[in-house]
C-alpha positions in Angstrom: -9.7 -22.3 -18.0 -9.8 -18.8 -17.0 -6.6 -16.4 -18.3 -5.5 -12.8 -18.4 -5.9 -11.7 -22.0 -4.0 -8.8 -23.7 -6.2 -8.0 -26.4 -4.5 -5.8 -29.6 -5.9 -1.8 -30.7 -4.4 0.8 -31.9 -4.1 2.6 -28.8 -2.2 0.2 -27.2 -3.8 -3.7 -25.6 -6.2 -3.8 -23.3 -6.7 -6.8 -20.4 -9.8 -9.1 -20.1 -10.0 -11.9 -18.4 -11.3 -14.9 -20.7 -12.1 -18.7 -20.6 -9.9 -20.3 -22.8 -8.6 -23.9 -23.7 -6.7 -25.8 -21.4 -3.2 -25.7 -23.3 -1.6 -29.0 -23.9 1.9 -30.1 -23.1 4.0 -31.3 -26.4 6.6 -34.1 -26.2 9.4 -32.3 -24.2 6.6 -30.1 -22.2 5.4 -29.7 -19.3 1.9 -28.3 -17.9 1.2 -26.6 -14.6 -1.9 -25.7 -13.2 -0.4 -22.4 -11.6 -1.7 -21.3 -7.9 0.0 -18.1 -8.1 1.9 -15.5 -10.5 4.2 -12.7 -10.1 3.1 -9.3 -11.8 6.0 -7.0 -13.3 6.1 -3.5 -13.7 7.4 -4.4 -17.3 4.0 -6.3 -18.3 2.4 -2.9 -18.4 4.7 -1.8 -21.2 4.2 -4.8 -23.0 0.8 -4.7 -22.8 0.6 -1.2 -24.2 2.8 -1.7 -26.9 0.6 -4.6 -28.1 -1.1 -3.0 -30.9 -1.5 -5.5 -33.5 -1.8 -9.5 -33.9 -3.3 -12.2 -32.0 -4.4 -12.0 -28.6 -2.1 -13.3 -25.6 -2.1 -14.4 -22.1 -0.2 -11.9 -19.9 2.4 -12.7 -17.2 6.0 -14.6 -17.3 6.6 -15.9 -14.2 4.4 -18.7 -11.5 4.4 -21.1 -8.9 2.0 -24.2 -8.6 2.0 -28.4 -9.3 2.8 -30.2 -12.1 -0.3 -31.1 -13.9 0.7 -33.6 -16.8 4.3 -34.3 -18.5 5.0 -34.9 -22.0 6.6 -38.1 -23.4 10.1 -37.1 -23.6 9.8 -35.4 -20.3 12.2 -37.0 -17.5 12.9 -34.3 -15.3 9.4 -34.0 -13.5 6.2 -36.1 -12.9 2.6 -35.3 -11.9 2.3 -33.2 -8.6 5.4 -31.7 -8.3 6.2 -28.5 -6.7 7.4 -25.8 -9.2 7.8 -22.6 -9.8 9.2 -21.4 -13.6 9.1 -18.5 -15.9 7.6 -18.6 -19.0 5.0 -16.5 -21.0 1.3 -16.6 -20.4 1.2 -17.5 -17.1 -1.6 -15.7 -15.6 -4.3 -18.3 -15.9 -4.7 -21.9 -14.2 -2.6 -23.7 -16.6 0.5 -23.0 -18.3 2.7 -25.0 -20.4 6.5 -24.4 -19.9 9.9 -26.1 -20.9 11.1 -28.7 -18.6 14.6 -26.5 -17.4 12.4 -23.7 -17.2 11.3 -25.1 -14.2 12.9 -25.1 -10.3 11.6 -27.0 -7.4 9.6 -25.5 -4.8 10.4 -27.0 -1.6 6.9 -28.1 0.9 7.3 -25.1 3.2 7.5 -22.4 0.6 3.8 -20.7 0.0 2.6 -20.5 -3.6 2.7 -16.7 -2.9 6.4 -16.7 -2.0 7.2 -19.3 -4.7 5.5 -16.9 -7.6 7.6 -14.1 -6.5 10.7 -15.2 -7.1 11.5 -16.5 -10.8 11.2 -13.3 -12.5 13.1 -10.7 -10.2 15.6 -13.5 -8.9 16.7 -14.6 -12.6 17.1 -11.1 -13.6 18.8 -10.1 -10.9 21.1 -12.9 -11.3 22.2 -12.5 -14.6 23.0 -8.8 -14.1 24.9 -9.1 -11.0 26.7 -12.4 -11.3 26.6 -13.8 -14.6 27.5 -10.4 -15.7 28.4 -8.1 -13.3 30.6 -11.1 -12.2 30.3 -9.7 -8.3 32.5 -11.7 -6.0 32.4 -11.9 -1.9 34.2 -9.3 -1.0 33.6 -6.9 -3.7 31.4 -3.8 -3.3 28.5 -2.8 -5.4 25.4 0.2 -5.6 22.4 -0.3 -6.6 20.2 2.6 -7.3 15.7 1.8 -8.0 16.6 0.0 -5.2 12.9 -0.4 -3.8 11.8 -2.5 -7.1 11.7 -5.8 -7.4 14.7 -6.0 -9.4 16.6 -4.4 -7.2 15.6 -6.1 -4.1 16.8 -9.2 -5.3 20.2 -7.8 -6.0 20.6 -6.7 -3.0 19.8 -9.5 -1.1 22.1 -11.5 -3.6 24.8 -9.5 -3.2 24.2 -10.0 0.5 24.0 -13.8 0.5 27.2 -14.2 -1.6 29.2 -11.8 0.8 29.3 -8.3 -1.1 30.6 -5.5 0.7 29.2 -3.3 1.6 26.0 -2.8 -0.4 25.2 0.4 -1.0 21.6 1.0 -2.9 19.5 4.6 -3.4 16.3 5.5 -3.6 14.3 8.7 -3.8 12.6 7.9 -0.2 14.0 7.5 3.0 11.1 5.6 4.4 12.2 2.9 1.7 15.5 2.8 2.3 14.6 2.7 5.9 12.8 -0.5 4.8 15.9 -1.5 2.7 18.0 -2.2 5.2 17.1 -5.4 6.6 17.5 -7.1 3.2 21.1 -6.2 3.4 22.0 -2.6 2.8 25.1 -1.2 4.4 24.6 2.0 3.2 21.7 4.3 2.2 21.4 7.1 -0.7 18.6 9.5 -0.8 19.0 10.2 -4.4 16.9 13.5 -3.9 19.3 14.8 -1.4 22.6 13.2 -1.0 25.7 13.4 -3.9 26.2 10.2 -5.3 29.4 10.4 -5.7 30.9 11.7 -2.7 28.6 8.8 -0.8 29.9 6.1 -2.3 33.2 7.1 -2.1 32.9 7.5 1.6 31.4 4.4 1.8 34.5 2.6 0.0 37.5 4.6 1.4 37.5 6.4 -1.7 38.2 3.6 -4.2 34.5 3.5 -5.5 32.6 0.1 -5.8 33.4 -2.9 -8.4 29.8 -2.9 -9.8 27.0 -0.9 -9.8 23.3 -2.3 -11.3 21.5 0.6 -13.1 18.1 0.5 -13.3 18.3 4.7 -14.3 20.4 5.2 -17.5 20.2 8.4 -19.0 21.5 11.3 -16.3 22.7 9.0 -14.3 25.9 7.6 -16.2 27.8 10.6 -15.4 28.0 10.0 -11.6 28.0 5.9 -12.3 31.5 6.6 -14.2 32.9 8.4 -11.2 31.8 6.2 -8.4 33.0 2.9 -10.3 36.6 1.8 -8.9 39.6 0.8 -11.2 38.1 -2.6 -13.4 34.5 -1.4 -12.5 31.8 -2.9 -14.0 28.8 -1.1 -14.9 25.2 -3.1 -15.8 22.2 -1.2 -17.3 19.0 -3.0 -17.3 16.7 -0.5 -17.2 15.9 3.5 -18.4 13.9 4.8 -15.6 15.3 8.1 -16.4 13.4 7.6 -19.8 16.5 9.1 -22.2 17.8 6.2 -24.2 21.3 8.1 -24.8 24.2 9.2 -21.9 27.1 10.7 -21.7 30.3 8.7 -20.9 33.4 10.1 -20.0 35.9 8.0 -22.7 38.7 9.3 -20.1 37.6 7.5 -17.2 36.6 4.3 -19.4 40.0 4.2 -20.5 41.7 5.4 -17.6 40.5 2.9 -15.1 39.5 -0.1 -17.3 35.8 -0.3 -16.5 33.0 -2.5 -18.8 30.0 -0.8 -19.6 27.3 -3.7 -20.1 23.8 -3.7 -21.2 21.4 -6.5 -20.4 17.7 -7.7 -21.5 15.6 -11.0 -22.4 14.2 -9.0 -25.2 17.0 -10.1 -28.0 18.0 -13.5 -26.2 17.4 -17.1 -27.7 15.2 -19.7 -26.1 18.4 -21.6 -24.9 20.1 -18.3 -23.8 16.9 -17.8 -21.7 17.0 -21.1 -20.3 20.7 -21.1 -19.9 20.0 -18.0 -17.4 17.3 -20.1 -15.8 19.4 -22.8 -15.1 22.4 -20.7 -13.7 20.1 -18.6 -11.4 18.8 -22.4 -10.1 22.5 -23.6 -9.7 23.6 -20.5 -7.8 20.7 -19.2 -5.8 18.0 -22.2 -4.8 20.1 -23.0 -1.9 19.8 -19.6 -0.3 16.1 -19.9 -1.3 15.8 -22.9 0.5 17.5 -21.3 3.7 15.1 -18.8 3.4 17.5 -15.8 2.7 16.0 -15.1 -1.0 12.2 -14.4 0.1 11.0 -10.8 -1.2 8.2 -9.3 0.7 4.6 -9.4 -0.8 3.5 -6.1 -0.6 -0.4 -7.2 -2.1 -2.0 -10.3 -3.8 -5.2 -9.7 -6.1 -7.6 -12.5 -7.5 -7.5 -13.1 -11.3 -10.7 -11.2 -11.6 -9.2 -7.5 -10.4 -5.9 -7.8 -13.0 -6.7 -4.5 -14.0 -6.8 -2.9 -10.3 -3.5 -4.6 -9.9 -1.7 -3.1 -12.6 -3.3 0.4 -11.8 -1.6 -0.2 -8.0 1.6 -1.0 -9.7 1.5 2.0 -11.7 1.4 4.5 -8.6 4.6 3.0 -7.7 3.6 3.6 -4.2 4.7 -0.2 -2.9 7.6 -2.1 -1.8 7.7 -5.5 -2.9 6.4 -7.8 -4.8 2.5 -7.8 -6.0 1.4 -11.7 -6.7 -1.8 -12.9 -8.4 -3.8 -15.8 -7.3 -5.3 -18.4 -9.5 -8.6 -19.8 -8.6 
């Protein structure tokens, strides 16, 4: 089968596409022959950073049918519709864990279908499973034009959030924000956070904010969080790994500073955030209110002009590989 290979050196990997084995599934596995796969802006760091071992196939998240089951496997059978997130998913085969796996309902394109694991599970587990956002509460989002942060925004919108307030640096995608369910705008390059979002809450500040910044930013995040705020970091955009927090407002208004990644969690813990995305979101998916835009889909052969678009940061939405 044809896969996306990250390849080890000292400068960092390198991607070639190769013909490799068809993997097989184990007792409790399950193997997909993937139609289409999601590509992350965070792939491109890993890739670089893979200076030494074996080779590995690149991407984490796909849509496509179920090819063969394991034994043990109860849960699905040959031909069903999946999408799931997993390692080594750009080529035409993957094997995953059964729970790793959601149904793809008949009207859903492989296209759509790829784009939504990664984002939507991440998003998830930020915003509810840790931000713990309720309907009626308020939350910013700032990156809002990623991926990432397109998905929380249209969760927060499906659950009942208000309002949603998200920045970004351009007002042509914030523009382009709003019919995903923004109720208020932030140019980050021109208007005060602070003042915004406390305009935008009747001065009270909003119950959760989803950071994709870090650094600079957690000065402002502290004074636009309302009493019992809850602020999530999940990303370093800024590029500074240290802040500066104002121990006075955490104390003072009782807020939670929480960090999340996939990097230090177990295989259940991954699962377990697989499953909870499933319980809470497929319905909306199904109803079609959890469908990012596809801003560009590249065949298997042009990986590497894929990644290059991603890194100009230039588009809005998600960018999907096609399997042959």
């Amino acid at each position: 089968m044809k896969a996306v290979r990250v390849l080890p050196g000292a400068e960092g990997g390198r991607l070639e596409v190769q013909d490799i084995p068809v993997p097989k599934p184990g007792k409790n596995e399950v193997l997909v022959r993937v139609r289409a796969s999601g590509i992350n802006y965070g792939e491109i760091k890993y890739m670089r950073e893979h200076r030494t071992g074996a080779p590995m196939t690149a991407g984490v998240e796909f849509a496509g049918e179920v090819a063969s089951v394991g034994e043990q496997v109860t849960e699905w059978r040959e031909g069903d519709r999946v999408m799931g997130h997993g390692r080594g998913c750009h080529a035409q085969y993957v094997v995953a864990a059964p729970l790793a796996l959601m149904p793809v309902p008949d009207d859903v394109s492989w296209i759509d279908a790829a784009a939504f694991p990664n984002v939507f599970i991440t998003a998830h587990d930020a915003l509810i499973a840790n931000g713990e956002l309720k309907a009626g509460e308020s939350v910013f989002i700032n990156g809002a034009s990623g991926g990432v942060g397109m998905a929380a925004i249209m969760i927060a919108s499906a659950i009942g959030a208000k309002p949603v307030i998200a920045s970004s640096r351009s007002t042509e995608k914030l523009e382009r924000l709003a019919p995903f369910g923004v109720d208020v705008g932030i140019n980050a390059s021109r208007d005060a956070q602070v003042e915004s979002i406390k305009a935008a809450t009747d001065g009270r500040g909003v119950d959760v904010i989803i950071d994709m910044i870090g650094g600079s930013a957690f000065p402002d995040h502290m004074k636009s969080l309302a009493v019992k705020g809850r602020l999530v970091n999940l990303a370093r955009l800024a590029g500074a790994s240290t802040a500066e927090v104002d121990i006075n407002l955490l104390w003072l208004n009782r807020l939670k500073l929480i960090g999340v990644t996939f990097r230090t969690r177990s295989e259940q813990e991954r699962i377990d955030c697989i499953q909870a995305c499933a319980r809470d979101l497929l319905p909306f998916f199904r109803e079609g209110k959890l469908r990012l835009p596809i801003d560009r889909t590249f065949p298997m052969d042009a990986i590497a002009d894929a990644y290059a678009y991603i890194e100009r940061s230039q588009h809005m939405g998600k960018i999907v590989l096609i399997s042959d």
